[in-house]
C-alpha positions as CSV (number, residue, x, y, z in Angstrom):
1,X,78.9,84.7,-70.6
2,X,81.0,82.0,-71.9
3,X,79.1,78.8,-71.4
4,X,80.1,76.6,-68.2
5,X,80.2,72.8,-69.8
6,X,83.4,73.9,-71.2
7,X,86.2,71.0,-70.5
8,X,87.4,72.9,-67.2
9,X,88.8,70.8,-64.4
10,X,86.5,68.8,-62.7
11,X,86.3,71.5,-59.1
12,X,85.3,74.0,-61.0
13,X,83.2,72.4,-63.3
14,X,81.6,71.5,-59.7
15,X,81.5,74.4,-58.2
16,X,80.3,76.0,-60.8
17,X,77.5,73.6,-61.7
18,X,76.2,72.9,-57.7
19,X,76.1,77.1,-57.8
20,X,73.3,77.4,-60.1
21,X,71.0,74.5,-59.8
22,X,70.3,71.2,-58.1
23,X,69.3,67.9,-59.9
24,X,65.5,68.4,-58.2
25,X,65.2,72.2,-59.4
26,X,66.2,71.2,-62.8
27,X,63.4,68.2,-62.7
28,X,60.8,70.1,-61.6
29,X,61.2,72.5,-64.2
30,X,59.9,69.9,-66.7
31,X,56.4,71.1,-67.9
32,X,54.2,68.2,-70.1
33,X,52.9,70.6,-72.3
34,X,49.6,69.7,-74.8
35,X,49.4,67.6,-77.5
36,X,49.8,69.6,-80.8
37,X,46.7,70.4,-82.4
38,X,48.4,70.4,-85.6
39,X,50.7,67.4,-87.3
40,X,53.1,67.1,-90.2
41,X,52.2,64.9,-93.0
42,X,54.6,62.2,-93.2
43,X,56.3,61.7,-96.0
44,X,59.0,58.7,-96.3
45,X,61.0,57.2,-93.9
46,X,63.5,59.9,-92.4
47,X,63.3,63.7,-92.0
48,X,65.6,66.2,-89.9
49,X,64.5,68.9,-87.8
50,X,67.2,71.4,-86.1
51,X,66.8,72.4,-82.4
52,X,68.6,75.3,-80.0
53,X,67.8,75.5,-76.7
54,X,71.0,76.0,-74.4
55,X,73.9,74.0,-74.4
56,X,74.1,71.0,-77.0
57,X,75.2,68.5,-75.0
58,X,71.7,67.7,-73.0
59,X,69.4,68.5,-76.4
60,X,71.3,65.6,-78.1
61,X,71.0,63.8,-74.7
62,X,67.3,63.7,-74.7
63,X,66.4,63.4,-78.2
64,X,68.9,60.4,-78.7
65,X,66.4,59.0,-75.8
66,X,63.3,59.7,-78.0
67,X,61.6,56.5,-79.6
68,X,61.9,57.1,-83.9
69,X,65.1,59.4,-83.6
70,X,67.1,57.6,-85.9
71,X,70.8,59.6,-84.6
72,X,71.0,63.4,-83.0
73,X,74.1,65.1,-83.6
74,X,75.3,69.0,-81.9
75,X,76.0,71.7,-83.8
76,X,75.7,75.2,-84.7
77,X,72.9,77.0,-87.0
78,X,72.6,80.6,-88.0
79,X,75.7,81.8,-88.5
80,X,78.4,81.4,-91.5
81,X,80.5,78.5,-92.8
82,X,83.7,80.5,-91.1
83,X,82.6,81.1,-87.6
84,X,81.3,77.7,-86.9
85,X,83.7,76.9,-84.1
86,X,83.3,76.3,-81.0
87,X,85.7,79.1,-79.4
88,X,84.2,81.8,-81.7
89,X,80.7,80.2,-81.3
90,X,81.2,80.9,-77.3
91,X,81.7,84.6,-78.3
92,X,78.2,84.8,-78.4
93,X,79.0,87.1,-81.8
94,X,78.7,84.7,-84.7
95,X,74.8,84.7,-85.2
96,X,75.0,80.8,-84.8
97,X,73.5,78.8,-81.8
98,X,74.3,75.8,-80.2
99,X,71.9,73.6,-82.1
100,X,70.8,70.0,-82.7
101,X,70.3,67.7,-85.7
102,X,67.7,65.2,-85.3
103,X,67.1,62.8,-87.8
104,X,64.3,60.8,-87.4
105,X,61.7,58.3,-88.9
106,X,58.0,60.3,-89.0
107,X,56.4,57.1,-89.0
108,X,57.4,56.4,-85.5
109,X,57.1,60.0,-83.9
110,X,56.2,63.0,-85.5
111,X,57.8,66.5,-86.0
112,X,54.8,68.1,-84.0
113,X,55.5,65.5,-81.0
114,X,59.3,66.6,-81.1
115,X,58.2,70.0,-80.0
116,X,56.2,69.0,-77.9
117,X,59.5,67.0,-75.9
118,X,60.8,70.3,-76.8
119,X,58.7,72.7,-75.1
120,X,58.4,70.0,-72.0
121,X,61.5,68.3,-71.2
122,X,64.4,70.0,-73.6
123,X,64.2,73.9,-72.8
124,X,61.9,77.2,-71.1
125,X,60.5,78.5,-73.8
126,X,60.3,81.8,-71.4
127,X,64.0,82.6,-71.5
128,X,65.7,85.0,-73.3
129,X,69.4,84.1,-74.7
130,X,69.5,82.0,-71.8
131,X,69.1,78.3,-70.6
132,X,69.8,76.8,-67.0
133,X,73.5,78.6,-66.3
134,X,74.0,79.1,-70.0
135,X,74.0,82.9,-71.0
136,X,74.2,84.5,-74.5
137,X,72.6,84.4,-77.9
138,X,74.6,80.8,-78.4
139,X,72.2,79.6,-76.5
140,X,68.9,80.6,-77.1
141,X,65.5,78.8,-77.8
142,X,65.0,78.6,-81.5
143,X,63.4,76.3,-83.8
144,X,65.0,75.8,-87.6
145,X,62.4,74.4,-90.0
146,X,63.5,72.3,-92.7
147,X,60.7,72.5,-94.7
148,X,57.4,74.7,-95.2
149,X,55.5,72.1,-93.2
150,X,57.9,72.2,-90.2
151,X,57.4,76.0,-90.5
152,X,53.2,75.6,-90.5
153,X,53.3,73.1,-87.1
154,X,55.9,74.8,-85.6
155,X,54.4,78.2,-85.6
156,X,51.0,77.0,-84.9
157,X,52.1,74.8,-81.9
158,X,53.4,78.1,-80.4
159,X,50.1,79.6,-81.1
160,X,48.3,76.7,-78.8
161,X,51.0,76.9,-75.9
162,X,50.5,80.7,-76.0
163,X,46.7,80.9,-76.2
164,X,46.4,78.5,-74.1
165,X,49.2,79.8,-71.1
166,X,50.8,76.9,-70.7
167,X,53.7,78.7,-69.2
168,X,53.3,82.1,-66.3
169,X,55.8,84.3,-68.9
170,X,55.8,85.1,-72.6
171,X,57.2,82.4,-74.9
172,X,60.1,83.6,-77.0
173,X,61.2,80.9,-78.7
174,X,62.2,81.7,-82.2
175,X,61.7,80.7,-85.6
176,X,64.8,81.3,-87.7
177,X,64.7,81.0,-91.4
178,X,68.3,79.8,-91.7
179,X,68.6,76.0,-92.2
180,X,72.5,75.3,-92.4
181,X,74.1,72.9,-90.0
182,X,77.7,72.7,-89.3
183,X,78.5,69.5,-86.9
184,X,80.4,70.5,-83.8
185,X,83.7,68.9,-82.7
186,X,84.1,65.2,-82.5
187,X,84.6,65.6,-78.8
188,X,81.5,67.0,-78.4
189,X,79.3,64.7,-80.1
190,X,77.0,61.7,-78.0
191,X,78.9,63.9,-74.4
192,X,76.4,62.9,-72.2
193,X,76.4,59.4,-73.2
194,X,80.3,59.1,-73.1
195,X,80.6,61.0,-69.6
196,X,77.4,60.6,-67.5
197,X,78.9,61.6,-64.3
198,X,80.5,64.8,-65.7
199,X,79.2,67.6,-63.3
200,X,77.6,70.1,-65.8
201,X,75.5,66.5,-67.0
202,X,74.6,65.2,-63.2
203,X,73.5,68.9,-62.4
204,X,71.6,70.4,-66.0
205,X,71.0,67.5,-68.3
206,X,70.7,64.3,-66.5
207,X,67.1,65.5,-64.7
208,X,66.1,66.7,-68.8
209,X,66.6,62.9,-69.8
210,X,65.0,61.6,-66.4
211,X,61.6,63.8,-67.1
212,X,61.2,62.6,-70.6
213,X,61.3,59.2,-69.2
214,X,59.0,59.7,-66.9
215,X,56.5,62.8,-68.5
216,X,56.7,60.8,-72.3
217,X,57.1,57.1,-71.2
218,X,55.3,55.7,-74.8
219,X,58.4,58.2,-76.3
220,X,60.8,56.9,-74.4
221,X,64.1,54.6,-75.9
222,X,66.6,53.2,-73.8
């Protein structure tokens, strides 16, 4: 299923959105997961960490909200150079997902306390190829590590959230070995920002943005 923040016209983009979830619902499925019991050493003053978890537009929303994220951009990881594109992207054929690039400064939040935003505010771990309306392999939960550290916390931080049942299903987030990012379109970069009132935002990503806020308030960036 194609996803449903595509540029339609604004009724359907309505009816469409008001069909599968409610501003409250999509708040109260915000979870504030544990604290990771494992950190990445910080080395320097900027690393990047790639994210999937549904469509691009609200994980760039949040994590451009996140105290230390130096710029967040959408993309697509996992697939080839050639099929980075949005239509063929939607196919849900390429092997890529809709992804985001976080750049950020380690001294002022750590990799280990993105995933925990992650895992709380960004996307249900518990859902297969799927997020909020969103439905294919484009849009699952998956976690791109840049580096062998990112690999060791990220891993481990599922361990904890698992052993621990933080969540009432299975977590099937995944770790994919592929690290290649291809931006997305122009006009899809900094979305939420440029059209907050946009249905698909109001309805799926807004309430994301609002529970980071208010679940991570010493993460939080205007």
């Amino acid at each position: 299923m194609n996803r449903i923040c595509v540029l339609a016209s604004g009724l359907v983009a309505v009816v469409a959105a008001v069909s599968f979830n409610s501003p409250v619902d999509a708040a109260e499925q915000a979870i504030k997961a544990p604290a990771p019991a494992v950190l990445a050493p910080v080395s320097g003053h900027r690393e990047t960490a790639i994210f999937a978890g549904g469509c691009f537009w609200g994980v760039e929303g949040v994590f451009s909200h996140v105290k230390g994220v130096v710029s967040a951009t959408s993309g697509y990881t996992g697939g080839k150079v050639g099929t980075a594109d949005y239509e063929e992207v939607s196919s849900g054929t390429t092997g890529h997902a809709e992804s985001v690039k976080v750049v950020f400064d380690p001294a002022q939040v750590n990799y280990a306390d993105l995933l925990r935003i992650y895992f709380s505010v960004v996307a249900d771990p518990t859902l297969l190829n799927r997020q909020g309306p969103d439905r294919g392999t484009q849009y699952r939960s998956a976690l791109f590590p840049m580096s062998a550290a990112q690999d060791k916390v990220a891993r481990a931080y599922i361990a904890q959230l698992s052993y621990a049942h933080v969540y009432s299903k299975p977590i099937v987030t995944r770790i994919e070995a592929s690290r290649t990012f291809y931006p997305a379109e122009a006009h899809h970069q900094d979305f939420m920002a440029r059209n907050p009132t946009y249905p698909y935002i109001v309805i799926n990503d807004r309430p994301k943005v609002e529970a980071l806020k208010r679940i991570f308030p010493a993460n939080w960036k205007a």
